[in-house]
N, C-alpha and C positions, 0 to 999 in steps of 0.2 A: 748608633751611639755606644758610646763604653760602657760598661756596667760598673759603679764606685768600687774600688779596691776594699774603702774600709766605710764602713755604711755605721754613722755615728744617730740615724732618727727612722725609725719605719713609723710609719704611720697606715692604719688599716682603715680602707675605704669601702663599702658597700655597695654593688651595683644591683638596684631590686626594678622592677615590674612584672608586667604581666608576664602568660605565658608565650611564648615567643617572638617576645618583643626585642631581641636582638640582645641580650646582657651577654650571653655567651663570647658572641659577634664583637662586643665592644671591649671585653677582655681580653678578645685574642688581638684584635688590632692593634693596641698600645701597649702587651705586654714585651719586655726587653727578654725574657727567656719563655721558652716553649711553655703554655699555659697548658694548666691542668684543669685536666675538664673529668667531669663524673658522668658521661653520656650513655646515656642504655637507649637501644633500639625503644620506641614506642610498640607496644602492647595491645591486642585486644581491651586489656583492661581500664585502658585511655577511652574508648569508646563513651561518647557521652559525656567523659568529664574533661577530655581537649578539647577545645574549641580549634579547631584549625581551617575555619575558614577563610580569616587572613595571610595561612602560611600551608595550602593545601599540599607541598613540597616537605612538608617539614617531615622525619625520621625518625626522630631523636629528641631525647629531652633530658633536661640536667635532673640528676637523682639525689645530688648532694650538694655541690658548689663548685663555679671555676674560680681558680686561683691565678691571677698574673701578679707581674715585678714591674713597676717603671719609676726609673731613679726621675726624682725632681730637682734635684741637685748631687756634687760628688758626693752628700753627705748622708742626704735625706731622696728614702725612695716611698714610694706607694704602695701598700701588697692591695690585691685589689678581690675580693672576693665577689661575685655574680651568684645570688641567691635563686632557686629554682622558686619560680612564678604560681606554682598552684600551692593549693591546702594542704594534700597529701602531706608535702613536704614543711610543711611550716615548723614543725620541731628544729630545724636548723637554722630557724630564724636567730631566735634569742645567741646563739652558738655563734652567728655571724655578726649579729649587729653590737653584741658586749665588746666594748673597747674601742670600739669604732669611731674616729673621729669625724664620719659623714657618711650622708649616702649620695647615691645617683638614683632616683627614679627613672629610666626610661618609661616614655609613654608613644602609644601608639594612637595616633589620632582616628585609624578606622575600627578602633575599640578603648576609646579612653576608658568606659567603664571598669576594664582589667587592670587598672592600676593601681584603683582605691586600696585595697589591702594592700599593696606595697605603702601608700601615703599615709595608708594608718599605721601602721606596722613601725616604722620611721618617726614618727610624730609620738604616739605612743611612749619608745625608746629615746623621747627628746633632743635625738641629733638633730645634728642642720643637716640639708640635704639641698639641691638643687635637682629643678626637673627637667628631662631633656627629650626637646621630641625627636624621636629617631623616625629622619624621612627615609621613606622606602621609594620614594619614588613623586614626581609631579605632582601627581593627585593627592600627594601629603600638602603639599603646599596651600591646599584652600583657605584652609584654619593660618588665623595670625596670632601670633604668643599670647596678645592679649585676649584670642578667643578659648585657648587653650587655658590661661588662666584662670578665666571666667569660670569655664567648663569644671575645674578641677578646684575652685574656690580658693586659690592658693592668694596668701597674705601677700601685699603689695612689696614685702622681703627680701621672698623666695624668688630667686632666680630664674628665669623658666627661658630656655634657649634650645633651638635647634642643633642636632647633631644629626653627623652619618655615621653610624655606629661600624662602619665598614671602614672609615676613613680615619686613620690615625691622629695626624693634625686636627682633626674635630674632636674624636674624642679626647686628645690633651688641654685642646680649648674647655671641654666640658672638663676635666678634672682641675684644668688650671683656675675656673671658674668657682668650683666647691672650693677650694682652698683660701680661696680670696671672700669667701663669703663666710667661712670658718673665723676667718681670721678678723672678719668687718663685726662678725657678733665679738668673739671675743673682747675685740676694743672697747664696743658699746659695754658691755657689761664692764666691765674695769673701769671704764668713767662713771658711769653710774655707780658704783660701791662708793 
C-alpha cells in the first residue's frame, strides 16, 4: 500500500497485554514503515519475574514501546503504540495511553490471567478498547469468545474477537474492529445528550 502523501488525522491506538502476548508481533505485522521497537536482550534479572512458560523461545522483551504507522485512509492513519506487559514498566503507561483514542488488549487464552492489568489499566483511563485473542496455534482454539468473555467479565459491548497477531489482514480486521466500536460509542453518546 502507498503511504498518504498529506496525512490530514493521526489518531493514536494502544496495543496492551500480557507479557509476551504477541503486541510487539502485531505491530510489526500491519505497520506501513519499519517499526520501532525498544527490545533488550532478557536479563538474569527477569528470573522469576517473566513467566515464560508459554513462550520458553522468547529473548527479548520490550523496555519502553513499539511504535508502527498504518494509514486507514489517504487521509487518516493509525500510530500504533505496543505497551510493555509487566509492572517494571508501567510508568509508560499513563505516557501511552493519554490521547489515545482506543486500545487493543491482546489476550492469551493459556494465561488469560496476564491480561487483567492491561484491562484495568484501559478501563481505568476510560478508553474503548476491544479484546483480541491472539491464537498461537489449534490448542488456542478450545475456548469460544464467549468463554473468553465470561473469563474475562467483559460487558456484552466489548468486542472480543480473534486475531493472528502474525497475520496482517487480521490484525487490520482487529483495528478495523476498535474503530467501529469507537465510533458505535460515540453515536450512542451524542444521542443520548
Amino acid at each position: 500500500m502507498r503511504l498518504p502523501q498529506t496525512v490530514s488525522r493521526g489518531v493514536k491506538v494502544a496495543v496492551a497485554g500480557g507479557f509476551g502476548v504477541g503486541k510487539t508481533t502485531f505491530v510489526g505485522a500491519v505497520s506501513e514503515i519499519t517499526p520501532l521497537r525498544t527490545k533488550a536482550e532478557m536479563t538474569a534479572a527477569s528470573i522469576g519475574t517473566d513467566d515464560l512458560s508459554a513462550t520458553p523461545s522468547k529473548r527479548t522483551t520490550t523496555v519502553a514501546f513499539d511504535f508502527g504507522r498504518a494509514a486507514l485512509s489517504e487521509s487518516t492513519v493509525l500510530y500504533l503504540f505496543g505497551v510493555p506487559g509487566q509492572d517494571r514498566f508501567k510508568f509508560m503507561w499513563d505516557t501511552v495511553l493519554n490521547g489515545a483514542l482506543g486500545a487493543v488488549v491482546l489476550v492469551d487464552t493459556r494465561r488469560v490471567e496476564d491480561c487483567f492489568r492491561s484491562l484495568d489499566r484501559v478501563e481505568d483511563a476510560s478508553l474503548p478498547f476491544v479484546v483480541a485473542h491472539n491464537v498461537f496455534g489449534d490448542e488456542d482454539r478450545v475456548h469460544t469468545l464467549e468463554d473468553i468473555r465470561e473469563a474475562l467479565q467483559m460487558a456484552p459491548g466489548v468486542p472480543v474477537l480473534r486475531c493472528d497477531a502474525r497475520d496482517r489482514q487480521s490484525v487490520r480486521g482487529v483495528l478495523i474492529a476498535l474503530v467501529e466500536h469507537v465510533m458505535r460509542l460515540a453515536d450512542l453518546r451524542e444521542a443520548e445528550a
